[in-house]
N, CA, C and O atoms as a GROMACS GRO file, in nm:
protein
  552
    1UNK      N    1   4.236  -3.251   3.147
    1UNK     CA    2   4.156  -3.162   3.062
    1UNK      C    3   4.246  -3.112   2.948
    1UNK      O    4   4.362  -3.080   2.972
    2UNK      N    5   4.190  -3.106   2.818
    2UNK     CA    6   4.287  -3.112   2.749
    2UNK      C    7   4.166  -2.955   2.673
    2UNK      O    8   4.044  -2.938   2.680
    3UNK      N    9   4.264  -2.882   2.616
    3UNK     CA   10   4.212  -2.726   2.493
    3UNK      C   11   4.217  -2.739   2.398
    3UNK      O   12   4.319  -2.808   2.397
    4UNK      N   13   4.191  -2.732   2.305
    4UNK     CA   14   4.240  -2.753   2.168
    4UNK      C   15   4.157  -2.616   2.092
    4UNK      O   16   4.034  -2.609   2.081
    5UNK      N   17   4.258  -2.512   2.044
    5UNK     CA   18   4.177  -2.412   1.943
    5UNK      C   19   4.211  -2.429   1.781
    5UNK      O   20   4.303  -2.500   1.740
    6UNK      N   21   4.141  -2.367   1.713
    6UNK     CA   22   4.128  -2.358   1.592
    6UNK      C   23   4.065  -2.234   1.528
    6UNK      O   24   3.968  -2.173   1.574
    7UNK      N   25   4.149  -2.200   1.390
    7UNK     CA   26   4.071  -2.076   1.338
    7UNK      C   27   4.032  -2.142   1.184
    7UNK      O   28   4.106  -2.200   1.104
    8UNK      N   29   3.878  -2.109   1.177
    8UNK     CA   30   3.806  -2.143   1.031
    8UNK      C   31   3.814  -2.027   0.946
    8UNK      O   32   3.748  -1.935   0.994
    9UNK      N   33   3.873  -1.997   0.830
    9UNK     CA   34   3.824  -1.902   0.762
    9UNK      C   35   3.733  -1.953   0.667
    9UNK      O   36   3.782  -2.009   0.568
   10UNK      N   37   3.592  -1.943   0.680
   10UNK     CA   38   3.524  -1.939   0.558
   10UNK      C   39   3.512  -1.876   0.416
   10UNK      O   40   3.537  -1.761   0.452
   11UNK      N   41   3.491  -1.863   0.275
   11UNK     CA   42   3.462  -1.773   0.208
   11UNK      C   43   3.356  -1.724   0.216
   11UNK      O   44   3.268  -1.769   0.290
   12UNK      N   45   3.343  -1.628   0.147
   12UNK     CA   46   3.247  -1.567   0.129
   12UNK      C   47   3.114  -1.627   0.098
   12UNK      O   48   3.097  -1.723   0.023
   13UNK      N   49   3.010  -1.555   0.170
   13UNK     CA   50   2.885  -1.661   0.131
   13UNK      C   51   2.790  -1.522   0.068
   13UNK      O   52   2.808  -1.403   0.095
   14UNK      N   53   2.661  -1.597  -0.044
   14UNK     CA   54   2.598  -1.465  -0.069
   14UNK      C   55   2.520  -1.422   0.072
   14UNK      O   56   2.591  -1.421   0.173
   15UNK      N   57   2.366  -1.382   0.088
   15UNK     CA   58   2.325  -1.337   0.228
   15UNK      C   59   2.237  -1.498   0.213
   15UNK      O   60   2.213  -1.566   0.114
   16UNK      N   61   2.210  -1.513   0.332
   16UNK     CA   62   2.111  -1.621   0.369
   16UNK      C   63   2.224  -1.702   0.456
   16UNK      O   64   2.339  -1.669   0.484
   17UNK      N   65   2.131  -1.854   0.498
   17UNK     CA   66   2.165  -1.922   0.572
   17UNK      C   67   2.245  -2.036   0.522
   17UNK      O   68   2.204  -2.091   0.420
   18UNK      N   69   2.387  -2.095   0.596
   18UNK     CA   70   2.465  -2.196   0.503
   18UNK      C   71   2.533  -2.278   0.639
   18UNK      O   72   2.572  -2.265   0.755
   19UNK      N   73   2.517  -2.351   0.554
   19UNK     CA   74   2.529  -2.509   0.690
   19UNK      C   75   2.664  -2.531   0.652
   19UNK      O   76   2.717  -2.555   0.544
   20UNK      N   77   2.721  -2.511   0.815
   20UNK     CA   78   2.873  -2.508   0.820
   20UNK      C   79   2.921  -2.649   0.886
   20UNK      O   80   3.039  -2.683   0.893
   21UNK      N   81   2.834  -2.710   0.924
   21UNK     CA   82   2.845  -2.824   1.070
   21UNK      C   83   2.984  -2.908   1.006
   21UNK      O   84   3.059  -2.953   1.092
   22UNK      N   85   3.017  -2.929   0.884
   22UNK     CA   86   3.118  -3.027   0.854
   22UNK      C   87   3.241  -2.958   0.813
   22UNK      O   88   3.346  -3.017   0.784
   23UNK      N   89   3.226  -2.843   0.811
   23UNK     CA   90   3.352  -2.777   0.770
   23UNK      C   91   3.419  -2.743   0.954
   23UNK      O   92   3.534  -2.728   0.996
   24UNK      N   93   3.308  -2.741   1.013
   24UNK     CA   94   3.361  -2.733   1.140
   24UNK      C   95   3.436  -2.854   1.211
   24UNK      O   96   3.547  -2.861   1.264
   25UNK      N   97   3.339  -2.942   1.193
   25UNK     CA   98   3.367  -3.090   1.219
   25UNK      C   99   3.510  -3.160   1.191
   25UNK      O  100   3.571  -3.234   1.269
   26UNK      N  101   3.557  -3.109   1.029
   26UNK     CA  102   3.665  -3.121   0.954
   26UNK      C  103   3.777  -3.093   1.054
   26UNK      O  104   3.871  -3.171   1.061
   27UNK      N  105   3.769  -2.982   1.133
   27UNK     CA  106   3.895  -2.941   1.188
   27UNK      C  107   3.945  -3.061   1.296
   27UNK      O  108   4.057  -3.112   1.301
   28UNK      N  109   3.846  -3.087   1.369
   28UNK     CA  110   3.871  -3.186   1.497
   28UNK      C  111   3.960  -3.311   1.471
   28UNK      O  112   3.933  -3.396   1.386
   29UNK      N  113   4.054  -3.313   1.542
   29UNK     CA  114   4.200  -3.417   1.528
   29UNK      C  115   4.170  -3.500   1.591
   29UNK      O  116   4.219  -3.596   1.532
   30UNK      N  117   4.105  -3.549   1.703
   30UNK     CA  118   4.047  -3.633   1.770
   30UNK      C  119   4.089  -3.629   1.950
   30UNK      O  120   4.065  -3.714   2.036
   31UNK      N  121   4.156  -3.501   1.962
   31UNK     CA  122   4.215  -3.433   2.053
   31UNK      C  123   4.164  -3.470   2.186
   31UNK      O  124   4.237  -3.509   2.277
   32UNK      N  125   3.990  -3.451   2.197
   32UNK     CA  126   3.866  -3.400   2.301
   32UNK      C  127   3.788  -3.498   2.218
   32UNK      O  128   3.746  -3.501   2.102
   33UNK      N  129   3.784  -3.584   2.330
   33UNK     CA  130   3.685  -3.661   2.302
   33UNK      C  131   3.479  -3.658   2.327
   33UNK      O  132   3.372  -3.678   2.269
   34UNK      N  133   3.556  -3.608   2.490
   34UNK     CA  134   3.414  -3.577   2.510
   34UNK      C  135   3.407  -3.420   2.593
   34UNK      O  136   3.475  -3.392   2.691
   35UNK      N  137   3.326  -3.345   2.539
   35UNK     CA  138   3.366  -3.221   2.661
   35UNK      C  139   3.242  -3.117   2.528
   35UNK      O  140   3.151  -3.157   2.456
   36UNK      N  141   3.307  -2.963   2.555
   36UNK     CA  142   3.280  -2.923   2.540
   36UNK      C  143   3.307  -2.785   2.386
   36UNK      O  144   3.419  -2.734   2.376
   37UNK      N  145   3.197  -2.746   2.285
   37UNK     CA  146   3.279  -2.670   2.159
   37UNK      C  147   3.223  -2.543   2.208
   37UNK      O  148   3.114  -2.527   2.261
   38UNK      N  149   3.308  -2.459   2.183
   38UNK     CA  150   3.279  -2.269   2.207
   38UNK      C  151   3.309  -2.239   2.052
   38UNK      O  152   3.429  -2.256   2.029
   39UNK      N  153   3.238  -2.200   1.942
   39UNK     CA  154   3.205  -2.132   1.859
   39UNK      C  155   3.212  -2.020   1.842
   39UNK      O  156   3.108  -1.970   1.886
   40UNK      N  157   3.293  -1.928   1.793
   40UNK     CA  158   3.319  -1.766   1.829
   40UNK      C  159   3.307  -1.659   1.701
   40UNK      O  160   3.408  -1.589   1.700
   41UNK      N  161   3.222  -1.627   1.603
   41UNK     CA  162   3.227  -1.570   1.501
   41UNK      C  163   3.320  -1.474   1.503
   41UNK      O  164   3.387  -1.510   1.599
   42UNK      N  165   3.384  -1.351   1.452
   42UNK     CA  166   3.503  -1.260   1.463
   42UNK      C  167   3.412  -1.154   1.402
   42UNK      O  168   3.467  -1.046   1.384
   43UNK      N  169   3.269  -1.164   1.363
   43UNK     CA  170   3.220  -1.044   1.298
   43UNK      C  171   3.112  -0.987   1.363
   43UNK      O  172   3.088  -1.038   1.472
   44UNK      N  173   3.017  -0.868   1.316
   44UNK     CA  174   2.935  -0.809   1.332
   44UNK      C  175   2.796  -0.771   1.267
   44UNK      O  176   2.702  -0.699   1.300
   45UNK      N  177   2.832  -0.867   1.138
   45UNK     CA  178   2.730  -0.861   1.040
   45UNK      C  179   2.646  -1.008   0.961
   45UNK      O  180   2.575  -1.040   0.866
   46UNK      N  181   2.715  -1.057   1.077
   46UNK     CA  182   2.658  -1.211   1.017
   46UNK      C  183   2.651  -1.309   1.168
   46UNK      O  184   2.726  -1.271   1.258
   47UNK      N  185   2.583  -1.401   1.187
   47UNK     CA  186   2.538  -1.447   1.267
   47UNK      C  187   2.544  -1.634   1.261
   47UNK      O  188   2.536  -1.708   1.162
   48UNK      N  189   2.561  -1.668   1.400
   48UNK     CA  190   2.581  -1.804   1.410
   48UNK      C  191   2.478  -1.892   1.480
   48UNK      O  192   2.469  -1.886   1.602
   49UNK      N  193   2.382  -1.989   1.394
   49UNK     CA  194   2.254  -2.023   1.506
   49UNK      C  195   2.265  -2.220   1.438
   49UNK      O  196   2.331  -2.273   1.348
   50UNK      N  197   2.194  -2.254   1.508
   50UNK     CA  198   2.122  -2.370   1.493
   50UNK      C  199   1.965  -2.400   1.456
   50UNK      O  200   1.857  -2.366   1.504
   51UNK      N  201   2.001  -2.474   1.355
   51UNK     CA  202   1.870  -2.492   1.261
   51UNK      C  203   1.805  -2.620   1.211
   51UNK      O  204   1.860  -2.727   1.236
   52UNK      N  205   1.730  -2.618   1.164
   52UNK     CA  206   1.691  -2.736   1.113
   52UNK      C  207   1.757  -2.776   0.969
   52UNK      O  208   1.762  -2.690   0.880
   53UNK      N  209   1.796  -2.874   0.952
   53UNK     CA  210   1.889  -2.867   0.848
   53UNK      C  211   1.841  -2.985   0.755
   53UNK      O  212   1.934  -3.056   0.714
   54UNK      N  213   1.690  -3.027   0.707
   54UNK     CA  214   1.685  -3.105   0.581
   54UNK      C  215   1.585  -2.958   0.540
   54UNK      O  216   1.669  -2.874   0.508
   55UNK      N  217   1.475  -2.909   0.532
   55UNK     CA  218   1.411  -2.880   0.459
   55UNK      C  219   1.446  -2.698   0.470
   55UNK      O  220   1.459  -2.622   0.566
   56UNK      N  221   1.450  -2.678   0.329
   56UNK     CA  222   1.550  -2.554   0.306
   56UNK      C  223   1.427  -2.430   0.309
   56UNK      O  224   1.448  -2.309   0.307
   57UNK      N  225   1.321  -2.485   0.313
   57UNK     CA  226   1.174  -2.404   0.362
   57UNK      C  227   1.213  -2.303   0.472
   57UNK      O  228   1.192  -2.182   0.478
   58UNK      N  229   1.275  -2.387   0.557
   58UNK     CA  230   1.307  -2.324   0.726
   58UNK      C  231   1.431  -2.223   0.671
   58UNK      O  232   1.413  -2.119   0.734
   59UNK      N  233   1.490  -2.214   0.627
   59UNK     CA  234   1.594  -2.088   0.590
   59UNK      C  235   1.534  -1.993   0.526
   59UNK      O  236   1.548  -1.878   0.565
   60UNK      N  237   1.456  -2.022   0.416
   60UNK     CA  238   1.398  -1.918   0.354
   60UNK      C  239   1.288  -1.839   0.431
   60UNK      O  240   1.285  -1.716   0.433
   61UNK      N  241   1.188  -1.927   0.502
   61UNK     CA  242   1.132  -1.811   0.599
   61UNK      C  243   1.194  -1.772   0.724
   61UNK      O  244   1.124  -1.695   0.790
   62UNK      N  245   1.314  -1.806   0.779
   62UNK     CA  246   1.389  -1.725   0.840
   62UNK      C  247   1.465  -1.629   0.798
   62UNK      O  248   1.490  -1.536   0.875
   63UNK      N  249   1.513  -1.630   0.680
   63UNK     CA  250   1.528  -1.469   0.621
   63UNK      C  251   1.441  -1.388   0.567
   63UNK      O  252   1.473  -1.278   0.524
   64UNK      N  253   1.295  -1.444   0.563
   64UNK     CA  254   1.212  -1.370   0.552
   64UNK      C  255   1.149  -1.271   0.640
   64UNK      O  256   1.123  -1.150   0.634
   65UNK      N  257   1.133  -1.377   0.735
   65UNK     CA  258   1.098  -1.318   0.920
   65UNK      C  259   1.219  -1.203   0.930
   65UNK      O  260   1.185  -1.086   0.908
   66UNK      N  261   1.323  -1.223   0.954
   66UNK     CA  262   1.395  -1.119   1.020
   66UNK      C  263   1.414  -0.986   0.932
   66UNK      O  264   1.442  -0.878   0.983
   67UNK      N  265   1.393  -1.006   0.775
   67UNK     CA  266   1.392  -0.869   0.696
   67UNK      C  267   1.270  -0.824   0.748
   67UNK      O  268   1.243  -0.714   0.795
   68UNK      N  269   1.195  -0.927   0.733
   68UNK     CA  270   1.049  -0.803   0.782
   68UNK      C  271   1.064  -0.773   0.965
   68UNK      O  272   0.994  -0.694   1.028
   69UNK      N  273   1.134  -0.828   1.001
   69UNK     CA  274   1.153  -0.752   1.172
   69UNK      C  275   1.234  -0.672   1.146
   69UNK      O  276   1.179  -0.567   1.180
   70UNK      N  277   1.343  -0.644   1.104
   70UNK     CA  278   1.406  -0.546   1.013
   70UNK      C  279   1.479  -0.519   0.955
   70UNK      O  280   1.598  -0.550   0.948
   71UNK      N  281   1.384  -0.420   0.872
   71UNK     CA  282   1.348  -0.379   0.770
   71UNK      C  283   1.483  -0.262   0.700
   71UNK      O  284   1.509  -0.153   0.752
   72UNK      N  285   1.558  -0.325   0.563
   72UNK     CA  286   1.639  -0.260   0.529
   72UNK      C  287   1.553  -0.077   0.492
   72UNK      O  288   1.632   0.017   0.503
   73UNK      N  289   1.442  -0.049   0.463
   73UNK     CA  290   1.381   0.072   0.443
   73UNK      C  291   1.348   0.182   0.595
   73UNK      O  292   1.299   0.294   0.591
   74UNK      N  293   1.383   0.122   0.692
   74UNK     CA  294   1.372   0.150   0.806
   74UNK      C  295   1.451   0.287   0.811
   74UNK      O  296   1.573   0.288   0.800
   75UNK      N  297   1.374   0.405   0.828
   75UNK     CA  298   1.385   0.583   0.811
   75UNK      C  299   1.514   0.616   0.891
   75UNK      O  300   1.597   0.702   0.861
   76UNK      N  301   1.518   0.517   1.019
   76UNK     CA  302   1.609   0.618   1.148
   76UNK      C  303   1.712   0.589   1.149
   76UNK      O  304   1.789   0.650   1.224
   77UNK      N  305   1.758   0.489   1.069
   77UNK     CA  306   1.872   0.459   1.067
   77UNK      C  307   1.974   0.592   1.065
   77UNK      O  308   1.945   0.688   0.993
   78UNK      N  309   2.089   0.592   1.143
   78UNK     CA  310   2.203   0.677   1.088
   78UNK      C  311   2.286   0.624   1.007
   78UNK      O  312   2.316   0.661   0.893
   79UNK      N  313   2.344   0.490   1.098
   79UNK     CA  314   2.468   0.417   1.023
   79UNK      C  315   2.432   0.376   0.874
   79UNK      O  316   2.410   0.256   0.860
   80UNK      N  317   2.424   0.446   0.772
   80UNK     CA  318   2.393   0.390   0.645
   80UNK      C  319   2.478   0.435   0.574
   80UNK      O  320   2.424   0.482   0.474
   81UNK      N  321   2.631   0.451   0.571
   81UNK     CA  322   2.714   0.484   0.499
   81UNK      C  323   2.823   0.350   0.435
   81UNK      O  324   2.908   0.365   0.348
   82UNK      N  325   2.782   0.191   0.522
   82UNK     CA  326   2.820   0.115   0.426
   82UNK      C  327   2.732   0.028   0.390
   82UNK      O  328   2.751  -0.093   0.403
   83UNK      N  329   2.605   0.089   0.331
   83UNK     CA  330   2.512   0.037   0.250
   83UNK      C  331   2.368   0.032   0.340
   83UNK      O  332   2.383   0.034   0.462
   84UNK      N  333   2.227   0.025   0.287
   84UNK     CA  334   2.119   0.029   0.329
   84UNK      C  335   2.112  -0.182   0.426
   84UNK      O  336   2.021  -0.212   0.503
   85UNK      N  337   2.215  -0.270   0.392
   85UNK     CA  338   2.160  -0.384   0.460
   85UNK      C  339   2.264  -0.372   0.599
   85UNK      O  340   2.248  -0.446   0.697
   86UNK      N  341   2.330  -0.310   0.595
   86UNK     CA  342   2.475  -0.303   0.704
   86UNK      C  343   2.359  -0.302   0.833
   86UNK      O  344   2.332  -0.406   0.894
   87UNK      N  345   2.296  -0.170   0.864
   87UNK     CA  346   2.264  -0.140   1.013
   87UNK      C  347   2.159  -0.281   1.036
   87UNK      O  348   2.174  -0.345   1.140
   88UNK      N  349   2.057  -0.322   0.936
   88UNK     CA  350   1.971  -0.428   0.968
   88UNK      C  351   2.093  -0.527   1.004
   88UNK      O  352   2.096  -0.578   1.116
   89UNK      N  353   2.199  -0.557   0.907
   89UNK     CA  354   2.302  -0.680   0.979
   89UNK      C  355   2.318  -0.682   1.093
   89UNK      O  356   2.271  -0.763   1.172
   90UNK      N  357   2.392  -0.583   1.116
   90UNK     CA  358   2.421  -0.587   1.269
   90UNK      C  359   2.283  -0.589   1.380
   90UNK      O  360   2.306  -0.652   1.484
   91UNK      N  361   2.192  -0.549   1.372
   91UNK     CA  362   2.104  -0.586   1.453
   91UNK      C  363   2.027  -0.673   1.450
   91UNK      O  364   1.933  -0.680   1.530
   92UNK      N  365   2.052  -0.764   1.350
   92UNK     CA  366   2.008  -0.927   1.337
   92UNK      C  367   2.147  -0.980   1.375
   92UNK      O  368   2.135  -1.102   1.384
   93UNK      N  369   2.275  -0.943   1.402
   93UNK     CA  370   2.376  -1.008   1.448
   93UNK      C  371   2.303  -1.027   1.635
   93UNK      O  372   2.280  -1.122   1.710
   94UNK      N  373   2.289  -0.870   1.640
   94UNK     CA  374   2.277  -0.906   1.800
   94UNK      C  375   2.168  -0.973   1.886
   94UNK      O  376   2.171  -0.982   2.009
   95UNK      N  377   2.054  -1.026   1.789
   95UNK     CA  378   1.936  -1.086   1.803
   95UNK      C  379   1.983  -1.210   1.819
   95UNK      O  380   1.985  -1.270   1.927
   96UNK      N  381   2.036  -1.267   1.677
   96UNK     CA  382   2.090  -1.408   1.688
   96UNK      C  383   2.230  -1.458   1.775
   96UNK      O  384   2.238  -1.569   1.828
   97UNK      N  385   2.351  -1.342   1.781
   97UNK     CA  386   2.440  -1.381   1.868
   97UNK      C  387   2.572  -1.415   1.777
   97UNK      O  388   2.550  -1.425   1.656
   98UNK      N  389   2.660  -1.426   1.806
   98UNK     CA  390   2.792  -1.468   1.762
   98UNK      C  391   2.886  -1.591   1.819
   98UNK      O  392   3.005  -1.614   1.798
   99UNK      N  393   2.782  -1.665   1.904
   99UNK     CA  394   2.879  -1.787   1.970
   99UNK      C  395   2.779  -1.882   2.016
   99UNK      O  396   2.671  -1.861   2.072
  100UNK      N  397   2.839  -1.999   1.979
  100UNK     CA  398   2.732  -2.129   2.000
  100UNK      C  399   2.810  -2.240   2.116
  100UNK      O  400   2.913  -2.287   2.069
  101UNK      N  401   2.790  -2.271   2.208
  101UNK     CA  402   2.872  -2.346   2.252
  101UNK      C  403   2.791  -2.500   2.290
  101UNK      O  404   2.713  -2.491   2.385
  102UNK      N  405   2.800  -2.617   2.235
  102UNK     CA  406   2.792  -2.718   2.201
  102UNK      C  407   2.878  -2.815   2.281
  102UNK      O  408   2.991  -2.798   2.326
  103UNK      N  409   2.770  -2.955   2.292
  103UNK     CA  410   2.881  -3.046   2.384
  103UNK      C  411   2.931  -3.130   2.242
  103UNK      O  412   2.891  -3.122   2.126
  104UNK      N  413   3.033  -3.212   2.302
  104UNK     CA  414   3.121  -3.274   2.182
  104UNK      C  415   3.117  -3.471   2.255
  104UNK      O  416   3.170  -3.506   2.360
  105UNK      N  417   3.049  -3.548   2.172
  105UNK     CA  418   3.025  -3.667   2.210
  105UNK      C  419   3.148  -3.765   2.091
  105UNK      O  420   3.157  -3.737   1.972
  106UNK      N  421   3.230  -3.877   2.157
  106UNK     CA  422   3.276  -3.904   2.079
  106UNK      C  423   3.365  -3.801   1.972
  106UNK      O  424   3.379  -3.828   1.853
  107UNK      N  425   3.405  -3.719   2.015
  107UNK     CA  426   3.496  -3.558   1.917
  107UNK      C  427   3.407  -3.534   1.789
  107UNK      O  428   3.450  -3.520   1.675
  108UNK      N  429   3.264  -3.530   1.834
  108UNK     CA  430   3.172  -3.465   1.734
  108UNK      C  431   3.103  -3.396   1.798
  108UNK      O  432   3.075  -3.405   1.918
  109UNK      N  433   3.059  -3.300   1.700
  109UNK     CA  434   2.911  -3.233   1.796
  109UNK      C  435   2.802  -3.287   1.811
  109UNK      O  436   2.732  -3.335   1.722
  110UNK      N  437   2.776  -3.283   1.943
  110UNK     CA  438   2.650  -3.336   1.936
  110UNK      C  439   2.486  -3.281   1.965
  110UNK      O  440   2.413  -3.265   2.063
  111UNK      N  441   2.480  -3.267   1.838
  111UNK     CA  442   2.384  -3.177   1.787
  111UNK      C  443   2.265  -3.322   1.741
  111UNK      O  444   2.297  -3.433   1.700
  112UNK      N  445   2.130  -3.269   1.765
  112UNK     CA  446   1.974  -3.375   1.729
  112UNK      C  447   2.016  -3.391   1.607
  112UNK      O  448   2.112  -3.338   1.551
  113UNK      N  449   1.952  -3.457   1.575
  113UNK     CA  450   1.898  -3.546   1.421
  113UNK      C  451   1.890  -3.479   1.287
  113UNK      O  452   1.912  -3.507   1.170
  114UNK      N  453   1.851  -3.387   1.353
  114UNK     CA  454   1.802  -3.251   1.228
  114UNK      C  455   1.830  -3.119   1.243
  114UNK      O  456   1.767  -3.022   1.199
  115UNK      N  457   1.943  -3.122   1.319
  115UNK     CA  458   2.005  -2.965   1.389
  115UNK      C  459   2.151  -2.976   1.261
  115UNK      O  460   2.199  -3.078   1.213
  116UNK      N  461   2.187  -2.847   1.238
  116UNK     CA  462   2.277  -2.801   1.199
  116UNK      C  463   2.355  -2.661   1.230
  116UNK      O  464   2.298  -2.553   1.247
  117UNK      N  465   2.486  -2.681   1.233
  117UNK     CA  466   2.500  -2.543   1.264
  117UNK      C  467   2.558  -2.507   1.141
  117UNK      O  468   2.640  -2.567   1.072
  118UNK      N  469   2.460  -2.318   1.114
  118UNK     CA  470   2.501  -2.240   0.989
  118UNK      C  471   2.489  -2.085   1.058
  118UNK      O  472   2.438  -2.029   1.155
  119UNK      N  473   2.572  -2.058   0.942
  119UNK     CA  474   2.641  -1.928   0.897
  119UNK      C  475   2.504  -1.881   0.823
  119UNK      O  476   2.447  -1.904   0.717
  120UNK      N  477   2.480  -1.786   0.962
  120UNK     CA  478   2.397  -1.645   0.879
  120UNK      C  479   2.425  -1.552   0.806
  120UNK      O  480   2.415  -1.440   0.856
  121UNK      N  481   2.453  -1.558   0.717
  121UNK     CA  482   2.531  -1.388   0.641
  121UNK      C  483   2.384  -1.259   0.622
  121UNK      O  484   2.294  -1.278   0.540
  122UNK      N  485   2.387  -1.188   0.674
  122UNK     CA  486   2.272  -1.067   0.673
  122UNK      C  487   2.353  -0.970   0.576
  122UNK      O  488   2.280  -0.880   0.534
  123UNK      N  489   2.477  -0.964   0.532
  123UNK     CA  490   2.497  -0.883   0.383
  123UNK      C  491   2.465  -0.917   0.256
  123UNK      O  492   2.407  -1.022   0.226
  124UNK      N  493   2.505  -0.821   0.169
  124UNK     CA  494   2.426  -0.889   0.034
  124UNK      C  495   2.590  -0.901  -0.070
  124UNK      O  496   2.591  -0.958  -0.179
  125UNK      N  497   2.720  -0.832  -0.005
  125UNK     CA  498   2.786  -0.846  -0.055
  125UNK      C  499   2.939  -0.825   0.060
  125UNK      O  500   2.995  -0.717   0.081
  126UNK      N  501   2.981  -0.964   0.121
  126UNK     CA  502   3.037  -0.972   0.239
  126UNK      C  503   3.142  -1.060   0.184
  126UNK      O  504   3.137  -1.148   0.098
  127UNK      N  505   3.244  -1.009   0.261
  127UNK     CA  506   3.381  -1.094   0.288
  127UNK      C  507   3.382  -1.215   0.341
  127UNK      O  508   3.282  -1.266   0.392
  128UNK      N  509   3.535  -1.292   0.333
  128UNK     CA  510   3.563  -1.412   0.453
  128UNK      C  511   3.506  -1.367   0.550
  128UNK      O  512   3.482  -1.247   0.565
  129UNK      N  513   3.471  -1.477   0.647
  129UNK     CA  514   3.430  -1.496   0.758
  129UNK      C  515   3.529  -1.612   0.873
  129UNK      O  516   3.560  -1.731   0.858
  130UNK      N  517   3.555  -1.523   0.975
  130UNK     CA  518   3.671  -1.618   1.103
  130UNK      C  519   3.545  -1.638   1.162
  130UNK      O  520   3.447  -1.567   1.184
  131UNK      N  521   3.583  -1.782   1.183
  131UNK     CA  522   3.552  -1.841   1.330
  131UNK      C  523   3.634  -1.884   1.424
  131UNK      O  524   3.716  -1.968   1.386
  132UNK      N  525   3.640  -1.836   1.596
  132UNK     CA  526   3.729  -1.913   1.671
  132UNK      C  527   3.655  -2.054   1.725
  132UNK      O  528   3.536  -2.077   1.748
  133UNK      N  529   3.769  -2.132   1.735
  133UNK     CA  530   3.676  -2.291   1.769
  133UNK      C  531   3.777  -2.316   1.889
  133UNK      O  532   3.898  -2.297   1.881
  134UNK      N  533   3.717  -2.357   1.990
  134UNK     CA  534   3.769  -2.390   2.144
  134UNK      C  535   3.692  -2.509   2.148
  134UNK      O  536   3.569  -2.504   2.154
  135UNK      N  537   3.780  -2.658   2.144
  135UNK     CA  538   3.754  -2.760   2.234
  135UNK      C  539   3.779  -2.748   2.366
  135UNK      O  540   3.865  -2.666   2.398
  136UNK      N  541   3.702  -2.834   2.485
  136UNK     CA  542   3.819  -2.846   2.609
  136UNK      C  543   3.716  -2.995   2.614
  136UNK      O  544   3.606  -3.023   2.566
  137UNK      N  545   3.799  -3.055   2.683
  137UNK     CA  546   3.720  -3.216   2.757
  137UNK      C  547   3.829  -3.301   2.776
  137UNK      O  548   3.938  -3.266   2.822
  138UNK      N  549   3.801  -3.401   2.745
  138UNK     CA  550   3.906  -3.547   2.735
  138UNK      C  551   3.898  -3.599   2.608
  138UNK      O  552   3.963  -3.699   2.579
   0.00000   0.00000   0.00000
């Protein structure tokens, strides 16, 4: 059984959804052939999912859906001291999750036909973004 980690720093993305699958892919040395990827975001305001990745329809009404589930105008908020989209981030972080873990066929992911994995950003004006990446297999 062999480990292999890695750290991605992404730049900055504006808010919406951005297909990371080859920048991830990029890292793999050919280490793990077949086994298993653990995906680990390092943040709290942006989110890591799997999507459909030709028609860009499906991103746009998924950031549509979740502003209107919620809602940056939302009264009860307390935490609004680093900006009115912060508290909705984080609770679209914890809806969608921060870790994807994926099998690895041939030292790729193996993800369907039309799956991609992207970077949710729920800010409107956000930093780099870490990802931790854990192979293990053969």
């Amino acid at each position: 059984m062999t480990t292999k980690q890695y750290r991605l720093t992404l730049p900055s993305y504006k808010r919406g959804m951005h297909l990371i699958t080859e920048q991830i892919e990029a890292l793999f040395d050919g280490a793990v052939s077949t086994g298993i990827a653990h995906i680990f975001l390092q943040h709290t305001s942006v989110s890591l999912t799997i999507s459909e990745n030709v028609d860009p329809g499906v991103r746009s009404d998924t950031e549509t859906f979740l502003n209107d589930l919620v809602p940056e105008s939302y009264t009860k908020f307390k935490h609004t001291y680093e900006g009115s989209d912060d508290m909705p981030a984080h609770l679209k972080n914890m809806l969608l999750g921060t870790s994807l873990t994926i099998p690895l066929t041939y030292g790729r992911l193996a993800l369907g036909t039309w799956q991609g994995v992207y970077l949710f950003e729920h800010r409107d004006y956000a930093g780099p973004r870490t990802l931790i990446i854990t192979l293990q297999g053969d």
